[in-house]
C-alpha positions as CSV (number, residue, x, y, z in Angstrom):
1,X,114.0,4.0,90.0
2,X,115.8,4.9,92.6
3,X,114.1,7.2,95.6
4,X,115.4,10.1,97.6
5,X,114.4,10.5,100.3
6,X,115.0,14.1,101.9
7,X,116.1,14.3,105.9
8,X,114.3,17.8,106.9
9,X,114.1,20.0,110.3
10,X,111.2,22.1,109.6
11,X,107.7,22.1,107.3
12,X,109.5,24.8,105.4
13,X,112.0,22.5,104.4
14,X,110.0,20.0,103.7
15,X,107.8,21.7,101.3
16,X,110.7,22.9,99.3
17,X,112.4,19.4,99.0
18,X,108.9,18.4,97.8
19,X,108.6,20.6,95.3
20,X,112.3,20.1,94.1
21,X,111.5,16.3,93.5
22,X,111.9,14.6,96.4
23,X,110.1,11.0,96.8
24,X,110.0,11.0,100.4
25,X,110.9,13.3,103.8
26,X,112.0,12.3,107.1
27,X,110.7,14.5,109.4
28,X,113.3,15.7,112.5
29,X,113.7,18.4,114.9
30,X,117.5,19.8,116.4
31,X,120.0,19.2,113.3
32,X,122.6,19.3,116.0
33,X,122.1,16.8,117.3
34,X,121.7,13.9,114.8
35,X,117.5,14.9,114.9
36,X,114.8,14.5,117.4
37,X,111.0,14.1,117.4
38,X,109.0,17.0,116.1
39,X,106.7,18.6,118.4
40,X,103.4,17.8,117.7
41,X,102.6,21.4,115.9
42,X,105.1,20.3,113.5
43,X,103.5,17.3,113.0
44,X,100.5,18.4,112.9
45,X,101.5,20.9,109.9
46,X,103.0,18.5,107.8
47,X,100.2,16.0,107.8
48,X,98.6,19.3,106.5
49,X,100.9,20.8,104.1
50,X,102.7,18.1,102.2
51,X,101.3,15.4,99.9
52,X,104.8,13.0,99.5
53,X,105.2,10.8,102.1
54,X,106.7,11.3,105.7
55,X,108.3,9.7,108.4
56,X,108.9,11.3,111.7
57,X,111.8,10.2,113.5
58,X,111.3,9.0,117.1
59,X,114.3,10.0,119.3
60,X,113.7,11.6,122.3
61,X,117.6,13.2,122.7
62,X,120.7,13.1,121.5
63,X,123.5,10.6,121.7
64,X,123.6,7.1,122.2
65,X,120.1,5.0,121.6
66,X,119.8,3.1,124.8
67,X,117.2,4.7,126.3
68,X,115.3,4.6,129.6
69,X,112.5,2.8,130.7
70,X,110.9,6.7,130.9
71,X,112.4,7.3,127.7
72,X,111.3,4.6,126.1
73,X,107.8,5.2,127.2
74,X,107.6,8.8,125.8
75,X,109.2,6.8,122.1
76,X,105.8,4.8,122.0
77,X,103.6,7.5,123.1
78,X,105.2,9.3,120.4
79,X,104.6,6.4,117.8
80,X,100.7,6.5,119.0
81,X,101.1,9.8,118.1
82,X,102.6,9.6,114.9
83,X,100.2,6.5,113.9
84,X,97.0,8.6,114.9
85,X,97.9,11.6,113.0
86,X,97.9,9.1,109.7
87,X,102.1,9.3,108.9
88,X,102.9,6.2,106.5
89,X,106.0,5.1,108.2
90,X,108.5,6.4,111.4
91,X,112.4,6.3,111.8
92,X,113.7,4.7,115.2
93,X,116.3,2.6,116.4
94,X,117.3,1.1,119.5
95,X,120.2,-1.0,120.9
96,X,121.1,-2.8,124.0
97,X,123.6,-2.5,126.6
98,X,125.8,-4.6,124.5
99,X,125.6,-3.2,121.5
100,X,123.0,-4.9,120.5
101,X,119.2,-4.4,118.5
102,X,117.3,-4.0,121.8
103,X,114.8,-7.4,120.7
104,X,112.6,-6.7,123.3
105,X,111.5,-3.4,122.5
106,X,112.0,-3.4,119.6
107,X,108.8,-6.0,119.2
108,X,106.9,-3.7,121.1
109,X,108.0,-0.6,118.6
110,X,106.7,-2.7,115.8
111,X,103.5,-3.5,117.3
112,X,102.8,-0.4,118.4
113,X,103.5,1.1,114.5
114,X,100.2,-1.4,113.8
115,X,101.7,-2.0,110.4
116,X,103.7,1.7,109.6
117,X,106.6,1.1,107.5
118,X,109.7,1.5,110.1
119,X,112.8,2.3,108.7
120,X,116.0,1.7,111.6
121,X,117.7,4.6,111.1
122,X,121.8,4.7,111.6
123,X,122.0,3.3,115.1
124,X,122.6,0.0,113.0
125,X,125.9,1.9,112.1
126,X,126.8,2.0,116.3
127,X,125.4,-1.9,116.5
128,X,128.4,-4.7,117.5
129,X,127.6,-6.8,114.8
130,X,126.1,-6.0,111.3
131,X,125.3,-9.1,109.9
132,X,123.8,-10.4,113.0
133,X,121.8,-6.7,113.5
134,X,120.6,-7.3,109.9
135,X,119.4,-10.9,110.4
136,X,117.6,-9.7,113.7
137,X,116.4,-6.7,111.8
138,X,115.1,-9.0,109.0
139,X,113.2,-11.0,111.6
140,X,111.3,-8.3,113.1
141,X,109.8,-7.0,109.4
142,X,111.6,-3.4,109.8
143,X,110.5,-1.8,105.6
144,X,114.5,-0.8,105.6
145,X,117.5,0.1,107.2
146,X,119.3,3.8,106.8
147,X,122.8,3.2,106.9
148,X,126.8,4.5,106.1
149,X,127.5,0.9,106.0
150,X,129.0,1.3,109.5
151,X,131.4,4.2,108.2
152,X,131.8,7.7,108.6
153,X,130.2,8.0,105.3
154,X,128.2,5.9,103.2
155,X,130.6,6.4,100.4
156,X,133.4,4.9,103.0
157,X,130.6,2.4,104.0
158,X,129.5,1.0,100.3
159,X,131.2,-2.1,100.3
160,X,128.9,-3.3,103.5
161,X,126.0,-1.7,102.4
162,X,126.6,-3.9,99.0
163,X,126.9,-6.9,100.2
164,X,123.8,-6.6,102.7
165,X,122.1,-5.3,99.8
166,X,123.1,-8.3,97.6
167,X,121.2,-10.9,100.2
168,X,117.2,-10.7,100.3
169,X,116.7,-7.5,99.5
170,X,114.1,-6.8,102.7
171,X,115.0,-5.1,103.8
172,X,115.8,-2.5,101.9
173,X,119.2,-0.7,102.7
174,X,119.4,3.2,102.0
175,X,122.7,4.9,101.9
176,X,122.7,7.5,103.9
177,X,125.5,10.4,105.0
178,X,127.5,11.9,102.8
179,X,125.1,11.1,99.9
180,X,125.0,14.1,97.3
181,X,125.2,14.7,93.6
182,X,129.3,14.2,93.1
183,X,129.0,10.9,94.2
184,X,125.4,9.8,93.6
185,X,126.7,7.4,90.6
186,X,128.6,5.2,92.9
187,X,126.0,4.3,94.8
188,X,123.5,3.6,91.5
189,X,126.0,2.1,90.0
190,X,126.3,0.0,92.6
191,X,122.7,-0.9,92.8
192,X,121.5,1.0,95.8
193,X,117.6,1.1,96.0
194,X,116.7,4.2,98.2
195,X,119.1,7.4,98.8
196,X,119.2,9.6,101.9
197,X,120.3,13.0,101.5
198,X,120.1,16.1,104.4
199,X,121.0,18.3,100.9
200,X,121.5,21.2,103.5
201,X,122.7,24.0,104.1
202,X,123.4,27.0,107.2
203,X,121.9,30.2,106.4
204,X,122.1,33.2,108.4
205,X,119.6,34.6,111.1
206,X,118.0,37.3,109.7
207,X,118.0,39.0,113.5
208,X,120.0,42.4,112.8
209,X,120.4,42.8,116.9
210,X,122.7,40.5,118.4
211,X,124.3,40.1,121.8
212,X,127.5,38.5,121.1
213,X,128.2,38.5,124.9
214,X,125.1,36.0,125.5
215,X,125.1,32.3,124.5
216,X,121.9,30.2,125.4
217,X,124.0,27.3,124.1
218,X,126.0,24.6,126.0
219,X,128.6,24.3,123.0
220,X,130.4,27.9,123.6
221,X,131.5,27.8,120.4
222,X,128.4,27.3,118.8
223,X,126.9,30.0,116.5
224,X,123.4,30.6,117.5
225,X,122.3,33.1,114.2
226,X,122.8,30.6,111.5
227,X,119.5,27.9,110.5
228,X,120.0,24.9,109.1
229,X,118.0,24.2,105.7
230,X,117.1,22.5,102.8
231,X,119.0,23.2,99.6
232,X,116.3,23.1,96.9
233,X,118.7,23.2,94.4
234,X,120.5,20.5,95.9
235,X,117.8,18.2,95.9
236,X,116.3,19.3,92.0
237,X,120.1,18.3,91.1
238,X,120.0,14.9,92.7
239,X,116.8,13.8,91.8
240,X,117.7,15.1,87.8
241,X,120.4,13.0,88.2
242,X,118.8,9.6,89.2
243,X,116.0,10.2,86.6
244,X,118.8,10.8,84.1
245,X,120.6,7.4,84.8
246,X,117.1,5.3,85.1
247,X,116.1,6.8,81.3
């Protein structure tokens, strides 16, 4: 059986992908930008509200993942975090100047998750080499990889994400971006083993006062009284659908 697991911004959210059928929920803040660490009350919430299991992601901005040696420091006081408030697994990633898994600390990420299942979330679609970032990946004992196969979508990216799939099977490569009920049965058909989905949608602020002369954004475009959220439907659909094809 295939999972789904459910990418979330909010313990709202996340309780309504759960009950809608969702295996699994990774946990982000800012949807804007690609998802950041929760703050701890969020965390904190979750470990009390939901029963499926949940994996923070540990990105401390936006943009590229070759961090800072301060930056890199706040990522493994957040894993300490994460690992001390009982979460099963976390979503990171790191790369090197080059392009590059970052080896170095990436050991130390893996120690420091004392055993967490660590999935390398979609900075192995920005890596130089796939094949090479998959062996490496394979070496360090990552639980999976959350990938588009290296494309703007993981329905552009299935051929890649096929044949990675097709060699040891650890570890395991979820398809993820794009990844919704109209094209789900290409990627079962094709054998994929876990399914990301952000099954979202913008809803609008329910403020009735607005000053439209005022942005607190940097993006002066950007339209600060809609919320990004889970569609429950969305994810009940999905999940009917991969129960339907394992029957």
């Amino acid at each position: 059986m295939a999972v789904l697991e459910i990418c979330c911004y909010s313990v709202e959210c996340a309780l309504t992908a759960q009950q809608q059928g969702a295996d699994r929920i990774e946990l982000c803040a800012a949807p804007k930008e690609g998802g950041l660490t929760p703050s701890y009350g969020v965390l904190k919430a979750a470990r009390r509200a939901l029963t499926i299991p949940v994996h923070p992601i540990i990105r401390p901005r936006g943009g590229d993942f070759c961090y800072s040696a301060a930056e890199f420091s706040a990522m493994l006081e957040d894993i300490a975090l994460v690992r001390d408030l009982g979460f099963p697994g976390l979503v990171i990633g790191l790369l090197d100047e080059d392009g590059h898994i970052d080896m170095p600390r990436m050991k130390q990420i893996m120690a420091a998750a004392q055993g967490l299942a660590v999935t390398f979330h979609r900075a192995f679609d920005m890596c130089v080499e796939a094949q090479q970032a998959y062996e490496k990946l394979t070496e360090l004992g990552v639980a999976r990889i959350l990938t588009s196969g290296q494309q703007s979508s993981a329905e552009k990216g299935l051929s890649l994400i096929m044949e990675l799939n097709a060699r040891s099977g650890v570890p395991i490569l979820m398809a993820g971006a794009g990844v919704r009920a109209g094209n789900l049965h290409k990627f079962l058909d094709a054998g994929v083993r876990e399914l990301h989905s952000s099954a979202g949608k913008w809803t609008p602020s329910p403020m009735r006062y607005r000053n439209t002369g005022l942005s607190m954004s940097t993006d002066a475009g950007a339209d600060e009284y809609s919320r990004y959220s889970v569609d429950g439907e969305s994810v009940a659909v999905t999940k009917a659908m991969i129960d339907r094809y394992h029957v």
